[in-house]
DRENDO-1510 file (C-alpha; in Angstrom, 1 decimal, always signed):
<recs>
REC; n; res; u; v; w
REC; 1; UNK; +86.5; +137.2; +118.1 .
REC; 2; UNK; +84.8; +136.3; +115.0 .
REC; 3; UNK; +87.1; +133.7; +113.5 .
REC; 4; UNK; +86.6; +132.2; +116.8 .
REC; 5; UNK; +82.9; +132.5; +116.8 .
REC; 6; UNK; +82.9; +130.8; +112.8 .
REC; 7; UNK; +85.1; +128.2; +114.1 .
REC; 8; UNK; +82.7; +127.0; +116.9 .
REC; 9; UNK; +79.4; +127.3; +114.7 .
REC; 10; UNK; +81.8; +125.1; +112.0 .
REC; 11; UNK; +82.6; +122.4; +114.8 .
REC; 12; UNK; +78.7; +122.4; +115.5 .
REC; 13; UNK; +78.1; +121.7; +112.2 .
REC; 14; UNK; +80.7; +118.8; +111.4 .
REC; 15; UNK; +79.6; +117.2; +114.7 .
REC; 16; UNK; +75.7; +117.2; +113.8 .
REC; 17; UNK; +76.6; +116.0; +110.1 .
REC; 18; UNK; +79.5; +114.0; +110.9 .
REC; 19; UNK; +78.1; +112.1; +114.1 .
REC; 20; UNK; +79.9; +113.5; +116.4 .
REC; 21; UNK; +81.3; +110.1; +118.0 .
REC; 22; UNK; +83.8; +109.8; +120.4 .
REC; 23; UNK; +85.2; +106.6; +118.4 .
REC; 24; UNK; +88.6; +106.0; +118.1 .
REC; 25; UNK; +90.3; +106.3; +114.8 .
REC; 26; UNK; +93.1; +104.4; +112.9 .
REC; 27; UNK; +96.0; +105.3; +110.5 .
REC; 28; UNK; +98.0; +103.1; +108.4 .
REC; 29; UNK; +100.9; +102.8; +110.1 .
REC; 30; UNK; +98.8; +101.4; +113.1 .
REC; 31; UNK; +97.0; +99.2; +110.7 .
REC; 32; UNK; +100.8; +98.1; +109.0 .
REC; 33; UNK; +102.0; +97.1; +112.1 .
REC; 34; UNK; +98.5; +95.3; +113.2 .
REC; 35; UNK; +99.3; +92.8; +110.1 .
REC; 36; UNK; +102.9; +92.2; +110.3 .
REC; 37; UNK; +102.0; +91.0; +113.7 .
REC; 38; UNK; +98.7; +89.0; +112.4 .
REC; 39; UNK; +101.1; +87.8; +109.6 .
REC; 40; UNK; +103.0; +85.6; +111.9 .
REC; 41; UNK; +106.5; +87.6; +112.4 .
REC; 42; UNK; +105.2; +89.0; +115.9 .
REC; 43; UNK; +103.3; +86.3; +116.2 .
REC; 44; UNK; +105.9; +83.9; +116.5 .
REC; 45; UNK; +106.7; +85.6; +119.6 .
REC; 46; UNK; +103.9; +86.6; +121.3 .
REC; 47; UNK; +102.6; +82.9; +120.8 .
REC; 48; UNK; +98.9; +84.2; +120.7 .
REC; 49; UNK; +97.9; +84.5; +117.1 .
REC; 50; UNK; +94.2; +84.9; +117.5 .
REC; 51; UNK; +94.6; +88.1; +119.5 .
REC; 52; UNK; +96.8; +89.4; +116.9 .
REC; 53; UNK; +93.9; +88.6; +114.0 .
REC; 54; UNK; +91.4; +90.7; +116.6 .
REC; 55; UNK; +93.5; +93.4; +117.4 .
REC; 56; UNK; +94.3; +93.9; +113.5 .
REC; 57; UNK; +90.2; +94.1; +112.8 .
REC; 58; UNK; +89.9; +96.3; +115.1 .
REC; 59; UNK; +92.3; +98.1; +114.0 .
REC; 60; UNK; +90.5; +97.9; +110.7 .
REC; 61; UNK; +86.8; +98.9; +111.2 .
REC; 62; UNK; +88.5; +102.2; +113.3 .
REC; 63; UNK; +90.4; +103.3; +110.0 .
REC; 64; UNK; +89.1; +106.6; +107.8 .
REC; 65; UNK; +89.7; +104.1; +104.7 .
REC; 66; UNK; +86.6; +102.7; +103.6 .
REC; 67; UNK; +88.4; +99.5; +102.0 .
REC; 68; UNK; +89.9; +98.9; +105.5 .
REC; 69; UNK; +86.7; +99.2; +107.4 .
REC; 70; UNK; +85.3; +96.9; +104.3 .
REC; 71; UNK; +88.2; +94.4; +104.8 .
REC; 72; UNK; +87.9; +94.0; +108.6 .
REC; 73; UNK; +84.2; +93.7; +108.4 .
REC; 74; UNK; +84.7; +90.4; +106.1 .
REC; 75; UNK; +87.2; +89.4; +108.8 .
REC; 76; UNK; +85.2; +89.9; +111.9 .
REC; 77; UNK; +81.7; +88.1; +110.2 .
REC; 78; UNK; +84.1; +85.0; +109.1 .
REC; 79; UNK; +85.6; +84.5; +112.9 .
REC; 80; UNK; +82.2; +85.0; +114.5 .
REC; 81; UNK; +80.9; +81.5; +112.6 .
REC; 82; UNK; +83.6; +79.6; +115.0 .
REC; 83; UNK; +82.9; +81.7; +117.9 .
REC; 84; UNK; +81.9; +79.9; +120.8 .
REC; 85; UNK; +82.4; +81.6; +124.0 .
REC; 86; UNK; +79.6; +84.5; +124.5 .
REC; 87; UNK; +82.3; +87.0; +126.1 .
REC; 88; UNK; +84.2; +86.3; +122.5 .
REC; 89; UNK; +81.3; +86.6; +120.4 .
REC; 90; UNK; +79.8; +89.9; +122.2 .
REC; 91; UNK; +83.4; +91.3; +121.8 .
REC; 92; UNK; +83.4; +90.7; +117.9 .
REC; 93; UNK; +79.4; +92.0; +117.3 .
REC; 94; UNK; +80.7; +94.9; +119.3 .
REC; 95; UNK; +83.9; +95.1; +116.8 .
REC; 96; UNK; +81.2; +94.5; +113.5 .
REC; 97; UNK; +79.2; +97.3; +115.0 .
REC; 98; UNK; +81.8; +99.5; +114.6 .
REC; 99; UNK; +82.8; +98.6; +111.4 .
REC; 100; UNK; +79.1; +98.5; +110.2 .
REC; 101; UNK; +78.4; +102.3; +111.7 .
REC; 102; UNK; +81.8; +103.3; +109.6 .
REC; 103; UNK; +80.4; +102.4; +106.8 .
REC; 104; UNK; +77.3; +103.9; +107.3 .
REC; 105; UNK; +75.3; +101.1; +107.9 .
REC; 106; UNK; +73.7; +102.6; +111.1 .
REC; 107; UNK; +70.6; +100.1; +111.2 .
REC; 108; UNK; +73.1; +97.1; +110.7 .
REC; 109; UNK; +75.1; +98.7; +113.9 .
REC; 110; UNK; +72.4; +98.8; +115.6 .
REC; 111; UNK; +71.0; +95.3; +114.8 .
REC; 112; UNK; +74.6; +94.1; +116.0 .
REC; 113; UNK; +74.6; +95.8; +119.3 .
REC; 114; UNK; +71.1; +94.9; +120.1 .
REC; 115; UNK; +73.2; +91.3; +120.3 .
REC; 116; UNK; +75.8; +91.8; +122.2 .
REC; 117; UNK; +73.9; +93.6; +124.7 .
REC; 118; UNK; +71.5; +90.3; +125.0 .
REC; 119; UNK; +74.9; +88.5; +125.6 .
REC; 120; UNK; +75.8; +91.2; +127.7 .
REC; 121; UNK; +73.6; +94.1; +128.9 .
REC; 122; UNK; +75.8; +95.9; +131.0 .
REC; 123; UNK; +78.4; +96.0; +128.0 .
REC; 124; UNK; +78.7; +100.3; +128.4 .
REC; 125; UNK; +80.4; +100.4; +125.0 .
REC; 126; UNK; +77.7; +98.8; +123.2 .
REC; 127; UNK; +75.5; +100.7; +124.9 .
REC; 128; UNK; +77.1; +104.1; +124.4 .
REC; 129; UNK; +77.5; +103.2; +120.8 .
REC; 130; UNK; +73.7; +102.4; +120.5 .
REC; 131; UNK; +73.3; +105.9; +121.8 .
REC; 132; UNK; +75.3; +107.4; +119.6 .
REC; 133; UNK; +74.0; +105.2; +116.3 .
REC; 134; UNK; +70.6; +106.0; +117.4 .
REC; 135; UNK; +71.3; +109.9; +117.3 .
REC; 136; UNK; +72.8; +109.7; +114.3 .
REC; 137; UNK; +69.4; +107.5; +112.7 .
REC; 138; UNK; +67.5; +110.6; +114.1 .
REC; 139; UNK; +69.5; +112.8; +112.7 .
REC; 140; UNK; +69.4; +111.6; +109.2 .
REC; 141; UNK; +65.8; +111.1; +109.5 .
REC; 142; UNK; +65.5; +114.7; +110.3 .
REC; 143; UNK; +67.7; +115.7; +107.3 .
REC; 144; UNK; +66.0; +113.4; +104.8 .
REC; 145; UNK; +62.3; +114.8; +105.9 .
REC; 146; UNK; +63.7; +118.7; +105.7 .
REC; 147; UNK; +65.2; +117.6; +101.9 .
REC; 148; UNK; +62.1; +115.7; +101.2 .
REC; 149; UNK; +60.0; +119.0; +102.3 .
REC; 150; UNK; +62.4; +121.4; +100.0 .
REC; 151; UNK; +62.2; +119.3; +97.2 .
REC; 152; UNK; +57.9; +119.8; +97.5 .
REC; 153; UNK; +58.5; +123.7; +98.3 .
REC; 154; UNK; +60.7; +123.8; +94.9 .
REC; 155; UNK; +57.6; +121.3; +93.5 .
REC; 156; UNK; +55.3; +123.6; +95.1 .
REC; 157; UNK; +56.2; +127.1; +94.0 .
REC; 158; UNK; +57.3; +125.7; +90.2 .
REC; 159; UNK; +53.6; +124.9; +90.2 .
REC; 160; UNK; +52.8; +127.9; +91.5 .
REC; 161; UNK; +54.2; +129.9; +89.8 .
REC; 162; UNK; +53.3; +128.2; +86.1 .
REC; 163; UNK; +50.1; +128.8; +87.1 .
REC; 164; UNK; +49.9; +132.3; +88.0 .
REC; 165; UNK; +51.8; +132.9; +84.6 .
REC; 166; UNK; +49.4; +130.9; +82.3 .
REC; 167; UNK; +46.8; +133.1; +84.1 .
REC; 168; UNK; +48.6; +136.2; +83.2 .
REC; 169; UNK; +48.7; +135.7; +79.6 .
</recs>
């Protein structure tokens, strides 16, 4: 009974520090196979090379591995210069989005989804991810003004508390 109660006030905890989103996540083998078929082998075959490149930066910006997220980030802002078709370009702000809220860059994520929802405003993932960016901007905010109020209560009571001691004396 109370491992299970410490196990569901944990969960509550990684989900309001952790973000608590419902995005997909990557591992290497996914990502391996992603760039032997961007590489050409599988390419070869499936004749359609520029899907390949998309699926392996998706692949990329849903990894735990910073340098991945980092990596298909740079890939996704260089194929978005030659993007010409909005449904293409909405798809790739969506995919930069992701990368960008991996990385922590929630005001970048949102910046990027504010675009692809003008291409697009019924685009639900976009919007579901600006949801969930948004929460998480809250959230930190809320975190950052509860440490920024500690550190004046620790500022606060030092004061405090030299004061009432040079009185003493």
């Amino acid at each position: 009974m109370a491992e299970a109660f410490f196990n569901n006030i944990g969960s509550k905890i990684e989900t309001f520090f952790g973000g608590g989103d419902s995005l997909p996540w990557t591992d290497s083998e996914m990502i391996a196979s992603c760039e032997l078929e961007a590489s050409g082998e599988k390419a070869a075959v499936s004749g359609d090379n520029n899907d390949s490149i998309m699926r392996l930066a998706w692949a990329l910006v849903h990894s735990r591995n910073p340098p991945d997220v980092q990596r298909g980030i740079a890939m996704l802002e260089a194929s978005l210069a030659g993007v010409g078709a909005p449904m293409q370009k909405r798809e790739i702000l969506y995919l930069l989005a992701v990368g960008q809220f991996r990385a922590g860059e929630y005001a970048r994520s949102r910046r990027l989804l504010d675009q692809a929802l003008q291409i697009s405003p019924d685009f639900r993932q976009a919007a579901g991810l600006k949801k969930v960016v948004e929460d998480k901007i809250a959230k930190d905010g809320l975190v950052g003004v509860g440490l920024a109020a500690a550190a004046v209560g620790v500022v606060a009571s030092g004061i405090a508390a030299a004061v009432i001691g040079s009185r003493r004396r």
